[in-house]
PAZAPA-4460 file (N, C-alpha, C; in steps of 0.05 Angstrom, whole numbers, plus 32768, in hexadecimal, padded with zeros to 4 digits):
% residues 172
    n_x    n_y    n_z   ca_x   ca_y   ca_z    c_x    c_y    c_z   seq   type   mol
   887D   8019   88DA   8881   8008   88C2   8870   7FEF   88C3     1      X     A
   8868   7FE9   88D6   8851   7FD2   88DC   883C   7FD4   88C9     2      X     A
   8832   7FF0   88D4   8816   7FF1   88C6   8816   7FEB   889B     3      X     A
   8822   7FF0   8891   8822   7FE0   8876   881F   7FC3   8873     4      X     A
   882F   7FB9   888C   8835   7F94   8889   881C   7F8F   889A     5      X     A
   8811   7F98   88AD   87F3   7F94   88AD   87D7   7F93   889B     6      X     A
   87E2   7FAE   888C   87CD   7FB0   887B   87CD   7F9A   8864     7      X     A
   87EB   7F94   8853   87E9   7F84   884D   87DF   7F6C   8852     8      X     A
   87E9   7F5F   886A   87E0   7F46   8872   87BD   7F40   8876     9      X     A
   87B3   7F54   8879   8798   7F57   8876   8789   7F51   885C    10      X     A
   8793   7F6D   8850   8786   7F62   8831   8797   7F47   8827    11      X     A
   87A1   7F3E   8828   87A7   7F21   8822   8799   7F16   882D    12      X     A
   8793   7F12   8848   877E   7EFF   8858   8767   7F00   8841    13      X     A
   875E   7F18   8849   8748   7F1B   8839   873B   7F19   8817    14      X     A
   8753   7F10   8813   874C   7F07   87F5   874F   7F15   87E0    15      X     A
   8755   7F39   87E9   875A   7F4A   87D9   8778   7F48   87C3    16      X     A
   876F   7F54   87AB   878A   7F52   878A   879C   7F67   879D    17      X     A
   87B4   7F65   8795   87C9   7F85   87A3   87C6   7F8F   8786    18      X     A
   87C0   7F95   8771   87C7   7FA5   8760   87A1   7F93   874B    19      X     A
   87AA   7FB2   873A   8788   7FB7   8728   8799   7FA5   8710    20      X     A
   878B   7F9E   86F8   8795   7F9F   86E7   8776   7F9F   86C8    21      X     A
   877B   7FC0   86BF   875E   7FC6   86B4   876A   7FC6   869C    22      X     A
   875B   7FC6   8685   8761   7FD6   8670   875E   7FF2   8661    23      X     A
   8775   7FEF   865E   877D   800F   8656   876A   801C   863F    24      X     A
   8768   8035   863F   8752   804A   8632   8766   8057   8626    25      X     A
   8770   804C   8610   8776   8055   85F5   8768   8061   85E1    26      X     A
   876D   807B   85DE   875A   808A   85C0   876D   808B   85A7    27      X     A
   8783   8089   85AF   879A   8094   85A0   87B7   8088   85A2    28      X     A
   87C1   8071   8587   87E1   806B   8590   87F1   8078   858F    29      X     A
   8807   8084   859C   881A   8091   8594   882F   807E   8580    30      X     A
   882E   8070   857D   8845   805B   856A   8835   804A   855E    31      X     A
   8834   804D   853C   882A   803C   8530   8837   803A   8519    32      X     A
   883C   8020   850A   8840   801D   84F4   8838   8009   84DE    33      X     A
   8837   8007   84C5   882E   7FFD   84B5   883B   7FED   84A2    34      X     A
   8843   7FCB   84AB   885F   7FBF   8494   884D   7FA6   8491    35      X     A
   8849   7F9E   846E   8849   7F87   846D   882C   7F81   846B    36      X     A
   8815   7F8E   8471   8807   7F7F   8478   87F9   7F7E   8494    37      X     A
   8803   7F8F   84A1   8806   7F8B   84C2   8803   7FA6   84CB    38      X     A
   87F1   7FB0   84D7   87F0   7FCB   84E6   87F8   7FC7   8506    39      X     A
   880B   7FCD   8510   8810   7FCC   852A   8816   7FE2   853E    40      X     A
   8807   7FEC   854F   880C   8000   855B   8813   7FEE   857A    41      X     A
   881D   800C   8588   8828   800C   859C   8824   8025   85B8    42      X     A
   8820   8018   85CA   8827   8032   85E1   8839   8024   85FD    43      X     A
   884F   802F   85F8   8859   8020   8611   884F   8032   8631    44      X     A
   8845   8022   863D   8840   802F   865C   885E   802F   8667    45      X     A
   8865   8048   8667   8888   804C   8679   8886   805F   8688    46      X     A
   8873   8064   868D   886B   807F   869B   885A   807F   86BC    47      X     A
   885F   8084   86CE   8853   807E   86E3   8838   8083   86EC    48      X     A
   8830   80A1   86E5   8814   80A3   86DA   8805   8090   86CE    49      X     A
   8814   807F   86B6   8801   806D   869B   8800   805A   86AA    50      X     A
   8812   8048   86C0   8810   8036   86CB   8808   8033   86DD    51      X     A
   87FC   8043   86EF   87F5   8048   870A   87D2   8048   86FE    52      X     A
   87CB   8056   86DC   87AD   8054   86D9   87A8   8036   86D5    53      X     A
   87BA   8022   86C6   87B0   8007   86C6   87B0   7FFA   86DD    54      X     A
   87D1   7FF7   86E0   87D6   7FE1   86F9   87D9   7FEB   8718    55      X     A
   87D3   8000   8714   87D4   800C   873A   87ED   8006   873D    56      X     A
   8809   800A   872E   8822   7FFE   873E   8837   8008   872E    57      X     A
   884D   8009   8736   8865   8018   8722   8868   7FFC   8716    58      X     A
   886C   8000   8700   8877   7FE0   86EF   8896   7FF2   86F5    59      X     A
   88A4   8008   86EE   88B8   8003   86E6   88C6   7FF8   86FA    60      X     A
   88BE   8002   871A   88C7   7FF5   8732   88CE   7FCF   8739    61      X     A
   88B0   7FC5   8728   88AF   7FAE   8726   88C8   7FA3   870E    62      X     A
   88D4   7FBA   86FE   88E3   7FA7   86E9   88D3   7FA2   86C9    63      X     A
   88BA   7FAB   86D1   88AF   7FA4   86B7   88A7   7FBB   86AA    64      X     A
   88A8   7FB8   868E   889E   7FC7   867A   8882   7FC4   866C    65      X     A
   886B   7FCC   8677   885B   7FC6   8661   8851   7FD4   8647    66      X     A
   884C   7FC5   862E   8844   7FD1   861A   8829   7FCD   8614    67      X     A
   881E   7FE1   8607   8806   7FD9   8604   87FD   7FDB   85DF    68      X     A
   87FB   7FB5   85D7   8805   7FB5   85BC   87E4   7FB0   85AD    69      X     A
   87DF   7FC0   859A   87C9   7FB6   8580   87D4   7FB3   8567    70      X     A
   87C9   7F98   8564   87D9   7F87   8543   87BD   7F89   8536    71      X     A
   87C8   7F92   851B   87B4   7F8F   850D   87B4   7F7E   84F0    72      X     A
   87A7   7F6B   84EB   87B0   7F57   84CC   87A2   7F6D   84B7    73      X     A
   87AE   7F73   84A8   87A1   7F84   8486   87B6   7F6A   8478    74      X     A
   87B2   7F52   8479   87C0   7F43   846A   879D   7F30   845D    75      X     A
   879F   7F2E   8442   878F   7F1B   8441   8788   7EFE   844F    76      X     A
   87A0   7EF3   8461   879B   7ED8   8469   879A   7EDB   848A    77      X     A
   8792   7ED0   848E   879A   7ECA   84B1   87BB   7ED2   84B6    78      X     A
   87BF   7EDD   84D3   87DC   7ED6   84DA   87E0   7ED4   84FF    79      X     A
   87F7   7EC0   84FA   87F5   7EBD   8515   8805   7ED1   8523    80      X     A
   8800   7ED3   8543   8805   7EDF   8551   881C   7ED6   856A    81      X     A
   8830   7ED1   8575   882F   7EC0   8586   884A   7ED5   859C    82      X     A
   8841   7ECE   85B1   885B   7EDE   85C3   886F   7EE1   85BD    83      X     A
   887E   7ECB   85B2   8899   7EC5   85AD   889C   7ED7   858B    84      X     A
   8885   7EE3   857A   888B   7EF3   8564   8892   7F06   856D    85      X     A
   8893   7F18   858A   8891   7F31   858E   88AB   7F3C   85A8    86      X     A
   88BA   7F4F   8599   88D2   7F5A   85A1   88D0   7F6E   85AC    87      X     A
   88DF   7F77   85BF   88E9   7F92   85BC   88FF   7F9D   85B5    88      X     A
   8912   7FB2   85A8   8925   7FAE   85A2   8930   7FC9   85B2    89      X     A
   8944   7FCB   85C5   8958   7FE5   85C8   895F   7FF8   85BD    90      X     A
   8966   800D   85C3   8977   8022   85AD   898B   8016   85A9    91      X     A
   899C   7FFF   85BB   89B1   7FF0   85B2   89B4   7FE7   859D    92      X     A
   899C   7FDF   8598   8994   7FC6   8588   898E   7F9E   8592    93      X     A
   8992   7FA3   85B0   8991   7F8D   85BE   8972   7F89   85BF    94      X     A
   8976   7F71   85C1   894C   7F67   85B4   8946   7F5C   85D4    95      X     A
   892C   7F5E   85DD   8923   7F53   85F4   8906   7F3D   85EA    96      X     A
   8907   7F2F   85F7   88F2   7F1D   85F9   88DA   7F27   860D    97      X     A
   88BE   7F23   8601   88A9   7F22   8627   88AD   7F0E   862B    98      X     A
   889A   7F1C   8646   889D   7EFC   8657   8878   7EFB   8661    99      X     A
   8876   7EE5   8666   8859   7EE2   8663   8846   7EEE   867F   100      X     A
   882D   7EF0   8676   881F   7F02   8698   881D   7EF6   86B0   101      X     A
   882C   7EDA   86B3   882E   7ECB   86C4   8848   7EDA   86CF   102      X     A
   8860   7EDF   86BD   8875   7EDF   86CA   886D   7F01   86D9   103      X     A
   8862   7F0D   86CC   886A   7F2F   86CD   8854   7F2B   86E7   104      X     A
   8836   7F26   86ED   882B   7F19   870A   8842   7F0C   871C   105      X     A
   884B   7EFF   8717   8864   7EFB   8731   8871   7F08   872F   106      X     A
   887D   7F15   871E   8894   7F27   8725   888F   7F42   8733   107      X     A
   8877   7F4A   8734   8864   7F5E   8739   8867   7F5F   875A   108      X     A
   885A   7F4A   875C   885D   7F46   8779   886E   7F3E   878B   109      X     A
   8882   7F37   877E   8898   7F32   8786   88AD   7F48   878F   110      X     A
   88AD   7F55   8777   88B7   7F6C   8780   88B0   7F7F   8791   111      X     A
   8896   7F81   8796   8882   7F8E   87A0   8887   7F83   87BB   112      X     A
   8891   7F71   87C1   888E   7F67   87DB   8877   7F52   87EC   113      X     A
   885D   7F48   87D3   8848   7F4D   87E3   8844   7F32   87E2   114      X     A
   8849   7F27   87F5   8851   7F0E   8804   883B   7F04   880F   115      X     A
   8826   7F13   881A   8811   7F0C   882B   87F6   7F0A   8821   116      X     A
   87F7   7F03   880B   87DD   7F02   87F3   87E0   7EE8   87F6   117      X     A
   87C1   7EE3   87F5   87B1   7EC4   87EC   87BE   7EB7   87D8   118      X     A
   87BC   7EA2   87C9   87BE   7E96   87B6   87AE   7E98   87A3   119      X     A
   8792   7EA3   87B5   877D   7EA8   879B   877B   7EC7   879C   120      X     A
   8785   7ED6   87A5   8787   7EF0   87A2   879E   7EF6   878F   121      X     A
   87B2   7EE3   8788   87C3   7EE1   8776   87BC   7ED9   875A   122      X     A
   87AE   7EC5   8759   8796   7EB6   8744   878D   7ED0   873B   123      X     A
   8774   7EDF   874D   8769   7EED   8740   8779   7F02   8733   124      X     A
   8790   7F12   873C   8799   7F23   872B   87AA   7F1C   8713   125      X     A
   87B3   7F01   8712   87C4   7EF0   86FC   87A5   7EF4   86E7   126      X     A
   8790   7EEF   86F3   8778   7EEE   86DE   8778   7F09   86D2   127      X     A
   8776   7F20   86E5   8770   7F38   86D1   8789   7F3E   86C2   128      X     A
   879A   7F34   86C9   87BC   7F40   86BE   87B5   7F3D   86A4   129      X     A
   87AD   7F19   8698   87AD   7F06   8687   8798   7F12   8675   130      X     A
   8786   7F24   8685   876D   7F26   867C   8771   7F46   8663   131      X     A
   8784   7F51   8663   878F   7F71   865F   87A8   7F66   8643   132      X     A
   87B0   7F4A   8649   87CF   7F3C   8641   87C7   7F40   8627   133      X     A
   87DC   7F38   8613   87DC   7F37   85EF   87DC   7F1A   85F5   134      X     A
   87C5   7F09   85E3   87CA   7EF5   85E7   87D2   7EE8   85C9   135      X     A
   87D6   7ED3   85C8   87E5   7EC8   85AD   87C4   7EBE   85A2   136      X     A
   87CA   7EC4   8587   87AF   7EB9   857A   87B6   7EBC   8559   137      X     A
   87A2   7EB3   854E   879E   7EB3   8534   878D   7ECD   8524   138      X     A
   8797   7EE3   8513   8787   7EF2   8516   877B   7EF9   84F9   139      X     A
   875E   7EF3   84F9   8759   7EF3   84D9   875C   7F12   84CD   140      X     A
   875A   7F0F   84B1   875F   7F2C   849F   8748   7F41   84A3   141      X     A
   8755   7F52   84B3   874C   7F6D   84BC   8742   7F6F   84D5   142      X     A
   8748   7F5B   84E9   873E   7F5B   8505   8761   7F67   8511   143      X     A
   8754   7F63   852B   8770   7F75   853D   8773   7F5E   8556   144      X     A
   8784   7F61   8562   878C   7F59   8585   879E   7F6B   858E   145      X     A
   8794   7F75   85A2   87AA   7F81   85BA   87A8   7F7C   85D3   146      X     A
   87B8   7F87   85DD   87B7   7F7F   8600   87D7   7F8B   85FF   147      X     A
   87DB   7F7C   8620   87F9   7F8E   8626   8809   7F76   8621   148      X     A
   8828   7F7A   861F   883D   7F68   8618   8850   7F71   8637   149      X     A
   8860   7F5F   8644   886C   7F69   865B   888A   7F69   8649   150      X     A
   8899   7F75   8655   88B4   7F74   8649   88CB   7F7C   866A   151      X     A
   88E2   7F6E   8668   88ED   7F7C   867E   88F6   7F9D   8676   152      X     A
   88EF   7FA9   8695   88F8   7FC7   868B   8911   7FCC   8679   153      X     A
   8912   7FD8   8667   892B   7FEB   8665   891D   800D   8660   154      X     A
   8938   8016   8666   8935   802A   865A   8940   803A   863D   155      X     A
   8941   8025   8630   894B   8025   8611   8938   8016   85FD   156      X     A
   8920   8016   8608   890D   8006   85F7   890C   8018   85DD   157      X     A
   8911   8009   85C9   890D   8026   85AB   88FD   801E   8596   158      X     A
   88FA   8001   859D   88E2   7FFD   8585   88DD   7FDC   858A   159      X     A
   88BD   7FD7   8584   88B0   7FC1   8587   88AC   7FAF   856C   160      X     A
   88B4   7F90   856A   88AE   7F87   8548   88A2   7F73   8556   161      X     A
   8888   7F74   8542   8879   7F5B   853E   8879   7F53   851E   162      X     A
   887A   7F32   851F   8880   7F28   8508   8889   7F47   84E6   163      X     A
   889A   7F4A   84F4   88A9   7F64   84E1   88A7   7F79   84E4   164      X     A
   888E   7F85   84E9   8884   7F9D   84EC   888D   7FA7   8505   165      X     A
   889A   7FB6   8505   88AC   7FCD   8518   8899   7FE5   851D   166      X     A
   8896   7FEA   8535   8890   8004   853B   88A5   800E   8550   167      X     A
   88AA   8027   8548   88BC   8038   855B   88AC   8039   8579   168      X     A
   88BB   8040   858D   88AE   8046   85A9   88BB   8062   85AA   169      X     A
   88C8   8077   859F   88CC   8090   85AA   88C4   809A   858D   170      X     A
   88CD   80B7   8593   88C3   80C7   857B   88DA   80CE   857A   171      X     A
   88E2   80D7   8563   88F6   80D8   8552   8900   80FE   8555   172      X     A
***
């Protein structure tokens, strides 16, 4: 059982990220919908396969859920975007908040155990995390933003709303 806490402590010396964080090769959303003005699709990564191609790591192990969200404005004016517009809601009906790529980077590793990483080996993967993230912005008429949204796991996630526009996460 050594040999892991060696290896780790190594690539930490050495400067090495413990986990990738790429962007995902989407051809196709499975969840999209159309309210308002607003095209918003959806793919949530819940799958260990989907997450192991981005982040090299079980999120659900880590606690986290990621989604991977494209907003689209068909509104004639600008509209804003901002973390705090964007839900997930339960089959309960209980609503969750994200939490930002700072928190879901610590929590990552945290859970993960991986204690023996640099500070800047931490830096750098908070950078690619950030780099993949939905970030809040302004988005003029007929442009898009996506990236991923972190959410804590459940396993009742049933549908995602941004400023109104709901998209389901299962199929019906």
């Amino acid at each position: 059982m050594r040999f892991p806490l060696v290896l780790s402590l190594i690539a930490g010396l050495a400067g090495c990220v413990p986990f990738k964080a790429e962007s995902p090769r989407i051809d196709h959303f499975p969840f999209s919908v159309a309210h308002g003005g607003i095209l918003l699709s959806a793919m949530p990564y819940d799958t260990l396969e989907s997450q192991w191609e981005v982040f090299d790591a079980d999120m659900v192990r880590a606690g986290i859920l990621p989604i991977y969200v494209q907003f689209t404005n068909q509104r004639p004016q600008a509209v804003q975007v901002q973390l705090k517009s964007i839900a997930l809601y339960e089959t309960s009906g209980h609503k969750r908040h994200p939490f930002s790529p700072e928190k879901a980077a610590g929590t990552m590793l945290e859970r993960y155990s991986v204690r023996y990483y640099s500070r800047h080996s931490y830096q750098r993967f908070l950078e690619r995390l950030k780099g993949i993230s939905f970030r809040e912005a302004s988005v003029s008429p007929g442009h898009s933003v996506a990236g991923f949204v972190y959410f804590p796991y459940t396993r009742e996630a049933a549908s995602l709303d941004v400023l109104g526009a709901r998209v389901p996460l299962r199929s019906p």
